[in-house]
Backbone as JSON, one array per atom type, in Angstrom:
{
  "sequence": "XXXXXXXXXXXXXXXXXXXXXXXXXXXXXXXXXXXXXXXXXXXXXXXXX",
  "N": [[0.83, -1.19, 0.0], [1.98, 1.06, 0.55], [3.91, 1.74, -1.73], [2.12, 2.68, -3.58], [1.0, 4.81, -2.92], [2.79, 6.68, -3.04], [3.26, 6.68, -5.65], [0.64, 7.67, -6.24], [0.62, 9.9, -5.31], [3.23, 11.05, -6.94], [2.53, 11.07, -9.8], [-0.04, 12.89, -8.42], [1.13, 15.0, -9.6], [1.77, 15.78, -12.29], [1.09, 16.99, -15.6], [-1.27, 17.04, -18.34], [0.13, 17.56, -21.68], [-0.85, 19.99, -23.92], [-1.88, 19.8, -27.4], [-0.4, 22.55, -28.79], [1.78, 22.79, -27.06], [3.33, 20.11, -27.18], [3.68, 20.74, -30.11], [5.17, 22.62, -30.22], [7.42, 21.66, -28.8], [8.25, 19.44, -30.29], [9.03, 20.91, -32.57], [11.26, 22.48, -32.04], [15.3, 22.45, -32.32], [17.26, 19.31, -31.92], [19.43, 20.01, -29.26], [22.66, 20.31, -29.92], [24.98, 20.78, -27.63], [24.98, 19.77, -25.86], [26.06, 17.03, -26.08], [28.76, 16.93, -25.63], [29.28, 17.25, -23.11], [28.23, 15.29, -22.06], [29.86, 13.31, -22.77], [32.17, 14.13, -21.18], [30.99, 13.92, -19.19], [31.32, 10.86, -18.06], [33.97, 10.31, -18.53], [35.04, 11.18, -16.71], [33.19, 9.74, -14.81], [34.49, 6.53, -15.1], [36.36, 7.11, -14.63], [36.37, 7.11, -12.15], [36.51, 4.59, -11.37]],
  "CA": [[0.0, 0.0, 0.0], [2.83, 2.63, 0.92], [3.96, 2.05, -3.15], [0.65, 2.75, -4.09], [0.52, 5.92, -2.28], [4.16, 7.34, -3.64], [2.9, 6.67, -6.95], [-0.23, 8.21, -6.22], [1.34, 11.69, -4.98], [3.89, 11.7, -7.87], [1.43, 11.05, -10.56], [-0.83, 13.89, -9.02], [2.03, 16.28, -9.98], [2.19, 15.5, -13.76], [-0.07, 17.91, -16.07], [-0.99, 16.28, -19.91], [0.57, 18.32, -22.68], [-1.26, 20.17, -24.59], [-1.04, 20.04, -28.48], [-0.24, 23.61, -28.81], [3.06, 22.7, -26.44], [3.9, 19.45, -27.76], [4.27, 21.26, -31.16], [6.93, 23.65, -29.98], [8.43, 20.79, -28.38], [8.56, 18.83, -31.73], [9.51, 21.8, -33.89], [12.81, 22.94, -31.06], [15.97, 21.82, -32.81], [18.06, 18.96, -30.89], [20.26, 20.47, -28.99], [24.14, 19.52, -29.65], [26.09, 21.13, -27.12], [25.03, 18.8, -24.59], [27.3, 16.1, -25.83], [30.24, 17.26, -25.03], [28.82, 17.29, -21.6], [28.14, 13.75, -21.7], [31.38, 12.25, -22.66], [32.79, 14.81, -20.13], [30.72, 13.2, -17.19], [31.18, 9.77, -19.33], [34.95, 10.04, -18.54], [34.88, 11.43, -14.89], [32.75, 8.45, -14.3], [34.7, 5.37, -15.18], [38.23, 7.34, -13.96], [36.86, 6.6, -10.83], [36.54, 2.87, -10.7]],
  "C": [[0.87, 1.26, 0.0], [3.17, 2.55, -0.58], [2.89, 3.11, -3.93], [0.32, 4.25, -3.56], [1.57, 7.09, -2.71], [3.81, 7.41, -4.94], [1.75, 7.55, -6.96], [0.25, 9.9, -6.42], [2.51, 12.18, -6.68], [2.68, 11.64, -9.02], [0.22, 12.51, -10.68], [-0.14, 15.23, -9.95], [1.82, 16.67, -11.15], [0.62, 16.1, -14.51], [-0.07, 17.05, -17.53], [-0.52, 18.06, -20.32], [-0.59, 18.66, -23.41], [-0.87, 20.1, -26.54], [-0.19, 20.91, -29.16], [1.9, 23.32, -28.2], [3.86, 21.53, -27.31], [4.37, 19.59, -29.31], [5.15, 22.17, -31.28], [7.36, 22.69, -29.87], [9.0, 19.89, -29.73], [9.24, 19.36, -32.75], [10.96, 22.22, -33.31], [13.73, 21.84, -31.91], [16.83, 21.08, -31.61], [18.79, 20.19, -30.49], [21.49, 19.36, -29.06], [24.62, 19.66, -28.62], [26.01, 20.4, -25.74], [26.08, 17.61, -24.69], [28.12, 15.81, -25.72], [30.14, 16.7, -23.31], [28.7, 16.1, -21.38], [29.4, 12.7, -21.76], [32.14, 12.76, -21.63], [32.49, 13.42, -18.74], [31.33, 11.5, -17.23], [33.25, 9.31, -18.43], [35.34, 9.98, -16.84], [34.62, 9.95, -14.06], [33.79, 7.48, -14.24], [36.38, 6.27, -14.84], [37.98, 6.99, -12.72], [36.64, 5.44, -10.27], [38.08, 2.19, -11.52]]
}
């Protein structure tokens, strides 16, 4: 029951999308400059095992 109740609460949080939004969101170009950022953390990571 305590699952069931964590799920409950996050769940109420979450709003639907409208179509209006999800068509910006669709039309926004990837962004690149994040993947730099990822091999960055990418490397960090496994230097420390």
């Amino acid at each position: 029951m305590k699952r069931a109740k964590k799920f409950k609460d996050y769940f109420e949080d979450i709003k639907p999308v409208t179509d209006e939004e999800l068509e910006e969101l669709l039309n926004e170009p990837p962004r690149r400059r994040n993947r730099g950022n990822f091999k960055k953390a990418k490397k960090e990571f496994y230097r420390d095992f």
